[in-house]
Each structure stands twice: as structure tokens, then as C-alpha cells.
N, C-alpha and C positions, 0 to 999 in steps of 0.2 A: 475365217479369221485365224490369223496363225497364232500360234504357242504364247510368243511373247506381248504379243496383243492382248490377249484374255488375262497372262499374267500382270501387266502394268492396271488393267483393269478393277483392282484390289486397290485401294487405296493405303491399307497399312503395309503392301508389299512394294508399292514406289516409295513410302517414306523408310522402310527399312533397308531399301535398296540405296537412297541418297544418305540414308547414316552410314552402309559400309563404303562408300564413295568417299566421302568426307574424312572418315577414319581414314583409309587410306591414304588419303591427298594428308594431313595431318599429322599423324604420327612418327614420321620422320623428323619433323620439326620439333620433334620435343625435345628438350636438351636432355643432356645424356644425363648430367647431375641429379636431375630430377628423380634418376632412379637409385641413385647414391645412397650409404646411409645417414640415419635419421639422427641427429643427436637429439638428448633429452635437453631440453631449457627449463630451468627454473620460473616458477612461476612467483610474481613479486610479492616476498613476503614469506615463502617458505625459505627452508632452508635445504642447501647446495645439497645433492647426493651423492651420499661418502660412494669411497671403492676402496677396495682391499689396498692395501699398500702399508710396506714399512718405513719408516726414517729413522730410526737408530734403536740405539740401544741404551743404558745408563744400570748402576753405576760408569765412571771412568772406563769401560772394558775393559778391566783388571782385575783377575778373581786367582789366588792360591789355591794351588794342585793340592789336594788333602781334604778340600773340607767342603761343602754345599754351599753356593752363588744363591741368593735371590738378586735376582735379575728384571730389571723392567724392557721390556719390549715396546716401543712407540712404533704408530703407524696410524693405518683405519683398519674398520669394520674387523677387528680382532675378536673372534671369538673363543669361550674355553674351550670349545672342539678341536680347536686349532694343531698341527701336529710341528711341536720345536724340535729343530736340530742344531745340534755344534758338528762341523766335520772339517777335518785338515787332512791333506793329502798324506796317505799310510798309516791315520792310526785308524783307529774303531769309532763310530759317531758317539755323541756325546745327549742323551734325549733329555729336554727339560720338559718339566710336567707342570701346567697352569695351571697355578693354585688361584688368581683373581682376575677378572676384569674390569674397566671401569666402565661408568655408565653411560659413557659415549664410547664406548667400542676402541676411544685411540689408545690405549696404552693395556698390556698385560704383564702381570707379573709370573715369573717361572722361578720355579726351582730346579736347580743343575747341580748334580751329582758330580763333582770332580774327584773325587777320589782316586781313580784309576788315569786322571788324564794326565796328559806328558804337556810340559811347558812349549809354548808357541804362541802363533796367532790361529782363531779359530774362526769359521765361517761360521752366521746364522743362515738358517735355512725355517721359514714357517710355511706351512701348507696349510690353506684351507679344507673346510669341507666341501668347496665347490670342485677340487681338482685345482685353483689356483697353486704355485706355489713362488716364493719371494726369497732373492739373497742378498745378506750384505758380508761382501769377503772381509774377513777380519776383523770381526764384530767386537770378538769377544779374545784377549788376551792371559793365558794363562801363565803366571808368575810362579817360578819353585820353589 
């Protein structure tokens, strides 16, 4: 009796053998999507899954060189770890330090030293703790 004879002789080794047959004839046919990624879907009833992100700023973006900005920051998932910046091209950045959150994460307030800053328009810059980080050019407007 030869080899393959004794081999097919197993019965859980002919049905292993027509699973990797199958597999093969198969797996080509699978759409390529399939292995794509997965987005999250809400499930009915919950609510939507924030993500880091900003949409502006307020006051006006207009704050006097001289004196300390409280500043609100709008967005998502802000939190007080967060690291604020003001930078415009050739000066020195400008760091605001968050004093409040709110309890949905979209909006913080910061305090911004201006005292040393020079009149223009100035970029926000926030980082998270993830390593994200977010700009809006021209956020913030400094008046002399």
C-alpha cells in the first residue's frame, strides 16, 4: 500500500486536507475590502464618539499686548493636560495655561500672558496627551 493510501486512510486527515483545498480555491475570492479598516458605528441610543479636534476660539481673537487674555478654546475631547500654544513667524511662542474644562470635554479656558507679545495675527497650536497635535492659523489677534 503506498504512502498516500495509508495517508487518506485517516479520516480527520481527508477532511483537513479538503479544508485546505477549499481555502485555497476560496480565498482569492474575497474582496479585498474586507480586509480594509473597520470603522466604529454607533450603536442606537448611545452617543456619537467624540475625537480630539478644534473649531475656534472666542473672545473676538482680539486681545491687548500688555495684559493677560482669558481665552476659550472650542473643539472636542479637550483636556487640562492639554499643551496651548500662540506662535507667529520670528517671534518667541506664546504658552497659555488651562485653567478650566468643561464637562463635555468641547470647550477650555486658558490663560495667555501677553505681556511681552508683539502686535499681529497669531496661530493656535494645542497638543494633546496622545501625541495629537491641532492648528488654527490666526486664531488669535494681538491689538497695541
Amino acid at each position: 500500500m503506498s504512502v498516500l493510501a495509508r495517508w487518506l486512510r485517516t479520516p480527520e486527515r481527508v477532511v483537513r486536507g479538503l479544508c485546505v483545498v477549499l481555502l485555497a480555491i476560496l480565498f482569492p475570492l474575497v474582496p479585498a475590502c474586507a480586509a480594509g479598516p473597520v470603522e466604529a458605528v454607533p450603536v442606537a441610543g448611545e452617543p456619537p464618539v467624540a475625537v480630539f479636534g478644534l473649531s475656534g476660539i472666542t473672545p473676538a481673537a482680539v486681545a491687548a499686548a500688555g495684559t493677560t487674555a482669558t481665552l476659550t478654546v472650542h473643539g472636542g475631547l479637550l483636556e487640562s493636560t492639554d499643551v496651548v500654544r500662540f506662535t507667529a513667524r520670528g517671534r518667541l511662542p506664546m504658552a497659555g495655561v488651562v485653567t478650566s474644562v468643561s464637562a463635555d470635554h468641547a470647550a477650555a479656558t486658558e490663560a495667555v500672558d501677553l505681556t511681552k507679545a508683539a502686535p499681529g495675527a497669531w496661530d493656535l497650536m494645542v497638543a494633546s496627551t496622545s501625541g495629537e497635535a491641532l492648528f488654527i492659523p490666526k486664531a488669535l489677534t494681538v491689538s497695541p
